[in-house]
C-alpha positions as CSV (number, residue, x, y, z in Angstrom):
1,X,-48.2,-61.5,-20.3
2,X,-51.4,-61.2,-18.0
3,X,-55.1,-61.3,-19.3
4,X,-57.5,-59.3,-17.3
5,X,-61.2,-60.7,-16.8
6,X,-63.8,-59.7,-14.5
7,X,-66.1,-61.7,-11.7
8,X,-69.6,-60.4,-11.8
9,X,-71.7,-61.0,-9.1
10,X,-75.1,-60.0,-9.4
11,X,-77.1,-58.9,-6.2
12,X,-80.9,-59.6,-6.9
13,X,-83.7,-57.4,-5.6
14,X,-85.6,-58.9,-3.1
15,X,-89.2,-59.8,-3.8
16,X,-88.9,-59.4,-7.9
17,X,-90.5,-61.9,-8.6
18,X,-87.4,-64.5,-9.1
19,X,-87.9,-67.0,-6.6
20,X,-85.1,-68.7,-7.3
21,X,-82.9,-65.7,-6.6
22,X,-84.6,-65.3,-3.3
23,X,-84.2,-68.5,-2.2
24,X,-80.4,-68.7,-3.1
25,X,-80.0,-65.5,-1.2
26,X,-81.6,-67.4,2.1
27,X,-80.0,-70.7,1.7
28,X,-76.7,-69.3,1.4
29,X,-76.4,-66.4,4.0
30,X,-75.5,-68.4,7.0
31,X,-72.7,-70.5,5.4
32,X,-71.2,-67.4,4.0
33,X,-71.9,-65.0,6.5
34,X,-70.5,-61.6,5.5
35,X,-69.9,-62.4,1.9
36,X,-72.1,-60.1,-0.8
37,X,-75.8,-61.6,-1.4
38,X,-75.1,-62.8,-4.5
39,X,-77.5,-64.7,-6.2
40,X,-75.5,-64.9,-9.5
41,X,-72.4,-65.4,-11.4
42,X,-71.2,-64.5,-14.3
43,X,-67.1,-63.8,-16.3
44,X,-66.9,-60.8,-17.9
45,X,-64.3,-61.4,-21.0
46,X,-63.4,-58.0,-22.7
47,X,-62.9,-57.7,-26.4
48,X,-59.2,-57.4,-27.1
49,X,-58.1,-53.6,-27.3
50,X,-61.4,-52.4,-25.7
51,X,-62.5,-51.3,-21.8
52,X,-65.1,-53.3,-20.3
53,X,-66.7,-50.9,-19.2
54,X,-67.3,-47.3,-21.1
55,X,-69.9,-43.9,-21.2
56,X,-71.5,-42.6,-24.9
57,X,-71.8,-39.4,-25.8
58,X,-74.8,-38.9,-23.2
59,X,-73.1,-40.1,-20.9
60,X,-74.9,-44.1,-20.3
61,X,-73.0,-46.7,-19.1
62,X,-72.3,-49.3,-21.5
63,X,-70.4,-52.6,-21.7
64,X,-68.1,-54.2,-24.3
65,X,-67.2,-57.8,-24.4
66,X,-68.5,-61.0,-23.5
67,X,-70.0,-62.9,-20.4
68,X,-69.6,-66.7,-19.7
69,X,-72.0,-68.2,-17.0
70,X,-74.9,-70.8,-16.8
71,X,-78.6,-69.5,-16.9
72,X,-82.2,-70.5,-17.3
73,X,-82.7,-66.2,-18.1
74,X,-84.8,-65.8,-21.7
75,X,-83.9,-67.8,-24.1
76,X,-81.0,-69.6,-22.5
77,X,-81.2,-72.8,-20.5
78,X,-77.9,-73.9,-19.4
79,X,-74.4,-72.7,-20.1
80,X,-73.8,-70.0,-22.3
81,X,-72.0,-66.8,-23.7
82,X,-73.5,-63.5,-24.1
83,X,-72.6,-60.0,-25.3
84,X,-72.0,-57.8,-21.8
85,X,-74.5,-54.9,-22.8
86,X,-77.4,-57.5,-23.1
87,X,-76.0,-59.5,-19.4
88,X,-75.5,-55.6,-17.9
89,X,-77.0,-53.2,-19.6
90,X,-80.5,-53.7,-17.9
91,X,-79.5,-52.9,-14.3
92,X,-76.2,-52.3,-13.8
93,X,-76.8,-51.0,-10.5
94,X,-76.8,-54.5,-9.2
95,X,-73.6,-55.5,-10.3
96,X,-70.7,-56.0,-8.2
97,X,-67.2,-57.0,-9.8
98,X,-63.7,-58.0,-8.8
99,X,-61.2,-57.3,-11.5
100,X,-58.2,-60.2,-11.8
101,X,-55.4,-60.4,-13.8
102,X,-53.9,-64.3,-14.9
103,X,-51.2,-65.7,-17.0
104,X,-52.4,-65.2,-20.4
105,X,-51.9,-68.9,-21.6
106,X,-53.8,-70.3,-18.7
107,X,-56.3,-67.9,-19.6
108,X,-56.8,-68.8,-23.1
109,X,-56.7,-72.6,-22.2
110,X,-59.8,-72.2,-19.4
111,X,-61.7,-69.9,-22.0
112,X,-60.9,-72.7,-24.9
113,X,-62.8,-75.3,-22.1
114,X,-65.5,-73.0,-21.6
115,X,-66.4,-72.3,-25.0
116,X,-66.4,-76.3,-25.5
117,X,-69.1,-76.4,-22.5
118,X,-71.1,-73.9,-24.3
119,X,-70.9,-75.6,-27.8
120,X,-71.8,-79.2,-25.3
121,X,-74.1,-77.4,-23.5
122,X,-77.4,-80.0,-22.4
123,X,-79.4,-77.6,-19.8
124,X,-78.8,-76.1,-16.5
125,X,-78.0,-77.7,-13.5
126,X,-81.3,-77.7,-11.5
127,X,-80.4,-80.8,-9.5
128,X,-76.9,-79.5,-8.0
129,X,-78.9,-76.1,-6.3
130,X,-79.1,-78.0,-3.5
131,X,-75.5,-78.3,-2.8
132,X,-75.9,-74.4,-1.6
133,X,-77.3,-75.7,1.0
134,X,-76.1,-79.1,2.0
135,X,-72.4,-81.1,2.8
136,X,-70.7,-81.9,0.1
137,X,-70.0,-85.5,1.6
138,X,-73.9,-85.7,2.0
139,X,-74.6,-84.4,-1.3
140,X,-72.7,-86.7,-3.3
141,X,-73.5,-89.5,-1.1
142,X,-77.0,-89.1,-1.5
143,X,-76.2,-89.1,-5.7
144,X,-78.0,-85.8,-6.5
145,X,-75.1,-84.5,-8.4
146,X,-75.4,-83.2,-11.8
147,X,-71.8,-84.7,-13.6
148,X,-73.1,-83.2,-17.1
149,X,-74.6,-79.7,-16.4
150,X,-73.6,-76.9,-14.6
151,X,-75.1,-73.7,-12.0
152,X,-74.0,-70.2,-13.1
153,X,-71.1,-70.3,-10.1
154,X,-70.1,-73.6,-11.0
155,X,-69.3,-72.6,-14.6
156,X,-66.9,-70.2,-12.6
157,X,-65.7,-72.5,-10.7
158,X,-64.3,-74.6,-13.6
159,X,-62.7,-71.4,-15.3
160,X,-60.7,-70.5,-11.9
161,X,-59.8,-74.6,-11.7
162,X,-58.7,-74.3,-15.1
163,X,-56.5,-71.2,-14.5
164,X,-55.3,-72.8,-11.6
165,X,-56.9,-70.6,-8.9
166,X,-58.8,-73.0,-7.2
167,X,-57.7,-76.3,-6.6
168,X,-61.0,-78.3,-6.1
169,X,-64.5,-78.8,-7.8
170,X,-67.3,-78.0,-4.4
171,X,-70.1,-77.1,-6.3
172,X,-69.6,-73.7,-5.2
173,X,-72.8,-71.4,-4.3
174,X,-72.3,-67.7,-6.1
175,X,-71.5,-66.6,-2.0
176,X,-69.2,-69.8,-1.4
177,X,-67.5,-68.6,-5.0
178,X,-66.8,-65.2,-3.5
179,X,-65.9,-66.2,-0.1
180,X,-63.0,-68.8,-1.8
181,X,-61.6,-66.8,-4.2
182,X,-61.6,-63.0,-3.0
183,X,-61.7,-63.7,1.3
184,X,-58.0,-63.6,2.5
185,X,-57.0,-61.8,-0.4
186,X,-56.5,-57.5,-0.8
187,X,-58.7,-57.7,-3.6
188,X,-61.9,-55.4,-3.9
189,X,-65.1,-55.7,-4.9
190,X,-66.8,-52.8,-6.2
191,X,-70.2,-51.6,-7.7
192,X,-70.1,-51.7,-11.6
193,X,-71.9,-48.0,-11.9
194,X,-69.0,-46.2,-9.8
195,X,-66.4,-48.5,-8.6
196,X,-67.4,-47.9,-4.8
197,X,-65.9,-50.4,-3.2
198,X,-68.5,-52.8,-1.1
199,X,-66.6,-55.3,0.0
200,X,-62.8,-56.0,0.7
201,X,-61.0,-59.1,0.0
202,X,-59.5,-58.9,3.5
203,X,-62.6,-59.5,5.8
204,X,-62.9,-62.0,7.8
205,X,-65.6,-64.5,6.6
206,X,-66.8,-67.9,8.4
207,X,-66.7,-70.7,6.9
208,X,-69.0,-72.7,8.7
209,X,-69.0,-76.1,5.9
210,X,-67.3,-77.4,2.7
């Protein structure tokens, strides 16, 4: 049996005001050249029995279930789960999304970890932002890293570890996420308001560090 959960990757506008979204977007451009500018990262968990995604009567978008990420956005400061609508529902026109399908056990095993981050939860990450950036080997040598708290791609990162689709802990960027786990495969990633498809899993992407 198969589970089905979405990767949202959220494209900031530029000049919104969120520094730190702008400054992701530059740091991370050249590594991951020809990924999507994602700034943000976030896995959408729908309610059992229920689409993700969904129109009312007059016709707005809407969205059922549950997102997982980590986030300094309103009241939250580090890892957390929120209803969809309230993640989405604001502009859903910069949402991009790759639907996956994994074994449901696995599934419910790296969901049962997250929701024990979120219940541990101690802040956000601040200090591991500038792995975007920076060698890994440098990064860790240097002893900036954050062993306790997460970034909002880094909380994906651990789900995909835990379902066994990556095989490694980098500190991922949102970009770096994207380019690891959709690059080299025939997956799509589409915009949330009409499923146009943006970017295919079978570009080719540079990795230019780990």
């Amino acid at each position: 049996m198969l589970a089905t959960y979405y990767d949202l990757w959220y494209i900031a506008k530029w000049g919104d005001g969120s520094f730190i979204d702008d400054g992701i977007r530059l740091a991370t451009k050249l590594p991951n050249w020809g990924a999507p500018p994602t700034t943000h990262y976030e896995l959408g968990v729908p309610l059992l029995g229920h689409s993700f995604r969904w129109r009312n009567v007059d016709g707005k978008l809407c969205f059922t279930g549950n997102c997982y990420t980590s986030t300094t956005r309103g009241k939250h400061n580090g890892t957390c789960v929120r209803p969809a609508q309230e993640v989405i529902g604001k502009h859903p026109e910069r949402w991009l999304y790759t639907m996956r399908r994994v074994n449901q056990e696995r599934f419910e095993a790296a969901k049962a970890k997250a929701d024990k981050r979120v219940d541990d939860n101690i802040g956000y990450a601040w200090k591991n932002l500038p792995r975007y950036s920076m060698l890994l080997w440098l990064f860790r040598r240097l002893g900036l890293e954050d062993l306790f708290r997460e970034t909002c791609s880094q909380h994906g990162e651990h789900w995909k570890f835990d379902m066994r689709e990556l095989l490694d802990d980098l500190i991922r960027s949102p970009r770096r996420l994207w380019t690891d786990t959709v690059e080299g495969t025939h997956l799509k990633t589409r915009r949330l308001v009409d499923d146009g498809v943006v970017y295919s899993g079978t570009m080719k992407v540079g990795k230019i560090y780990v």
